[in-house]
N, C-alpha and C positions, 0 to 999 in steps of 0.2 A: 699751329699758330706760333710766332714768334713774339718772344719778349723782349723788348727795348725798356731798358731801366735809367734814367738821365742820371747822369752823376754831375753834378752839381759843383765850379769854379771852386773849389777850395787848395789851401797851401800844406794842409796835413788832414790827415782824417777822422773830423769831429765822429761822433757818437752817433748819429742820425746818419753821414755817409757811410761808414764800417756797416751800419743796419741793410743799407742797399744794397753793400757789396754782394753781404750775407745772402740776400735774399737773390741774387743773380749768381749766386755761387752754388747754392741749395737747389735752383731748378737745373740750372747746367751740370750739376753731378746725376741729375734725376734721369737726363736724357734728356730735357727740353735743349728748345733753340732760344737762347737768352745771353745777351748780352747788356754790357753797360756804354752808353754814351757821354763820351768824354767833350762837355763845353767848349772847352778852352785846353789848348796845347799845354799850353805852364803850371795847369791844376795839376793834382794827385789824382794817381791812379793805382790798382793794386798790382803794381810790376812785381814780378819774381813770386808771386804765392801761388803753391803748388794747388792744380787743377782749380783755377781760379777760370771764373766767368771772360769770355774774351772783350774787349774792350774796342770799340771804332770811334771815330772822329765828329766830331757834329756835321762836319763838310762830307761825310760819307754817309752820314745817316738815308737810306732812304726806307720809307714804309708805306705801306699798302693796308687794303681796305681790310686786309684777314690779321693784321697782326695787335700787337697789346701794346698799350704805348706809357707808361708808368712815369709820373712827376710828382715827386713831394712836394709839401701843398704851399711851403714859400716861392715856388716857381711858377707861376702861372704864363707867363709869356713864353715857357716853357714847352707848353702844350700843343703851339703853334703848328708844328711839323703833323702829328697826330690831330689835329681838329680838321688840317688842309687834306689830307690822305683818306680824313672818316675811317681812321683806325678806332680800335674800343682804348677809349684816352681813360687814366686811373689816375685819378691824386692821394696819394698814399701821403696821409694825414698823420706825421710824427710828433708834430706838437698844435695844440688847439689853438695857442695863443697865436701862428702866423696863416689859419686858415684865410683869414681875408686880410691881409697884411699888403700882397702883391697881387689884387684884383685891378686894373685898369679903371681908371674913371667910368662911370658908365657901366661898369659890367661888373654881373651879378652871378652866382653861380648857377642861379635858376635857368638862365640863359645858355648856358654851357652844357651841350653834352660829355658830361662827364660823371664818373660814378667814382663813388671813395671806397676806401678801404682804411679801417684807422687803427691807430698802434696799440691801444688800450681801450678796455670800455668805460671808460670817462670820456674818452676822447670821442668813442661815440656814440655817446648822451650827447655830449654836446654838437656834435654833429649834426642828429637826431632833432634838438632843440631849434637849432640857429636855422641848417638850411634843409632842416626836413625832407632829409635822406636816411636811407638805412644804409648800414655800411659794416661789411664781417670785419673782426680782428684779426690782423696779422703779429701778432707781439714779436719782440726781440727775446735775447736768451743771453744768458752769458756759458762762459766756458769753462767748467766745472774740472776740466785739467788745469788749469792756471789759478780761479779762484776758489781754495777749498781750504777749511780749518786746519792749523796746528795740533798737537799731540797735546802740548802745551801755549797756556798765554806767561805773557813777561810778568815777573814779579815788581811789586814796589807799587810808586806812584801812578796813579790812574792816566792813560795816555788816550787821548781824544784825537782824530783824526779827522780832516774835512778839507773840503776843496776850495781855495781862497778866491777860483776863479768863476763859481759861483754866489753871486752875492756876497762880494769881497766887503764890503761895509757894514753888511748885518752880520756876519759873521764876529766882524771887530766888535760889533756892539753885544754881539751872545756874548764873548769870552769877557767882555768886559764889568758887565752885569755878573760872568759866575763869579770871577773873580773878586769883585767887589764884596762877593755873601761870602764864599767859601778861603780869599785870600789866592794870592796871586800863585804858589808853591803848591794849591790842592791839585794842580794835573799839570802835566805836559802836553803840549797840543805838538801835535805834528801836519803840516800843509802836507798834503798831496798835490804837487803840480810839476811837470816837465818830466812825470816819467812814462814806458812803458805800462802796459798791461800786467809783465811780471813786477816788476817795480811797486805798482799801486798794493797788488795782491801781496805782496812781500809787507809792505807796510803795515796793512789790513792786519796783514794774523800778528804783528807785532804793537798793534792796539785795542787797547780793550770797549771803545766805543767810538761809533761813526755821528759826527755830526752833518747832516745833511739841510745844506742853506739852498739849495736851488729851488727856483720859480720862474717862470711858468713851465711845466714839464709834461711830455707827452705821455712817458711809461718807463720813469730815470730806470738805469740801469746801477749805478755806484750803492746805493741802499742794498741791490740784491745782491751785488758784489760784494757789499760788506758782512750781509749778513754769512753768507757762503766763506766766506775767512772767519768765522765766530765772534764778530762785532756785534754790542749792543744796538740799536739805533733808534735816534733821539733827532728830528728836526721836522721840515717842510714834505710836502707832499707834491706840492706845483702841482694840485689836483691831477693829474694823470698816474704819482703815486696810487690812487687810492686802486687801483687796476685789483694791488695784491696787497697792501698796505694794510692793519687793522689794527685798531688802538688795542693795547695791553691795558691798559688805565683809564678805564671809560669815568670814572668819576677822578676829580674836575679836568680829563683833559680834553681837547674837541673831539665834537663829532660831524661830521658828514653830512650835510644837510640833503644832498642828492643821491639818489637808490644806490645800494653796491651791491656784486650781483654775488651771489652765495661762492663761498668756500671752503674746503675742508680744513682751513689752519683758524688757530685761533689769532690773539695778539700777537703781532711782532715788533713791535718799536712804542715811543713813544712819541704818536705826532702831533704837531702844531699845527696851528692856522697859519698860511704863507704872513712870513713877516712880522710874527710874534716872538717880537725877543724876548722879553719877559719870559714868556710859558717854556723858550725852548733853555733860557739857561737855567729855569727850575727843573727842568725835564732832566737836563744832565747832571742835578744831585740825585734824584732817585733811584739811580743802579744801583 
């Protein structure tokens, strides 16, 4: 069986593409026959990385009844080539919040032969819930050569770290509320944006806590990355955190209203309800 993996019009390579790449990288070093399909001529694609998955054209795409035909779940018109072939069609489900974002008037997923596969088990509970399917996890990972703790953290002032491209407004409004209690000189906030992978990771082990603003999320990947440089972490979840996520502070901080499935860690952060500014800038006096 061959896998066609759709790679998706983008201009650089968000979070949720590098995950496809991965995942067409990973079978293609296995032995399978796995490729990615490239949309659009002017998108990104992963040129020059060694033993990388090979890449064809939409205009060359062709498949047949035996092979696997893979769309993340913002693509639905996507699926077209695989639905007309009666190939086995997959919507690999990276974030919950655009499973039905890009359904067609009219159409339903009940109607769709197609089966999911989702990034996280929140993602499929909700799965589970909404279009009453069962659907295995395929999680992401990060890269434990690039992100890994320091020897040592920086001395001095407490230096906070977070992504301003994530919920860039709530974020202004954490800092501004700590500030408020703690005064404006209690930390140093540093943005993470416009860098690399080493870059971020360089940052990471040069802050002593990660503030995490993003919402709605499939299974973030920046939390685990922070933690992995020795980042405290303190914010949101975008419910697909809670994959790996577990309160450190169960009294007064939230809890989870929907099943999490067992793990061998205890706490590791301190999280909020998405969009509680209040609790996340009390959250980052408590280291």
């Amino acid at each position: 069986m061959k896998t066609f993996i759709f790679l998706p019009p983008v201009s650089k390579p968000t979070g949720g593409v590098t995950v496809l790449r991965q995942v067409a990288d990973i079978l293609h070093l296995s032995g399978r026959e796995a490729f990615l399909v490239a949309r659009d001529e002017a998108g990104w694609r992963p040129e020059g990385l060694k033993d990388a998955a090979p890449v064809i054209e939409w205009d060359d795409l062709r498949l047949s009844a035996g092979d696997r035909w893979v769309v993340p779940e913002g693509w639905v018109n996507a699926l077209a080539p695989g639905l007309e072939a009666e190939a086995e069609c997959v919507s690999y489900v990276q974030n919950w919040a655009y499973l039905f974002s890009s359904l067609p008037p009219g159409v339903t997923w009940d109607r769709l032969p197609v089966s999911f596969v989702a990034v996280s088990d929140p993602v499929r509970h909700y799965i589970r819930q909404t279009v009453k399917r069962t659907a295995p996890v395929l999680r992401p990972g990060i890269d434990p050569t690039i992100f890994h703790s320091a020897d040592t953290r920086p001395q001095g002032k407490v230096r906070i770290a977070y992504m301003p491209r994530k919920n860039k407004s709530l974020a202004a409004q954490i800092r501004a509320a700590f500030e408020a209690r703690c005064g404006r000189d209690a930390a140093r906030w540093t943005p993470i944006e416009g860098m690399d992978a080493y870059g971020v990771a360089e940052t990471l082990r040069n802050s002593h806590i990660f503030l995490m603003t993003g919402f709605p999320e499939g299974c973030p990947l920046p939390p685990l990355e922070a933690m992995a440089c020795g980042c405290l972490c303190v914010g949101y979840s975008g419910f697909g955190g809670w994959d790996y996520m577990r309160q450190a502070e169960p009294e007064p901080r939230f809890t989870p209203w929907w099943p999490l499935r067992d793990v061998p860690w205890g706490g590791n952060g301190l999280w909020c309800a998405d969009g509680d500014v209040l609790d996340a800038a009390l959250s980052l006096e408590t280291p």
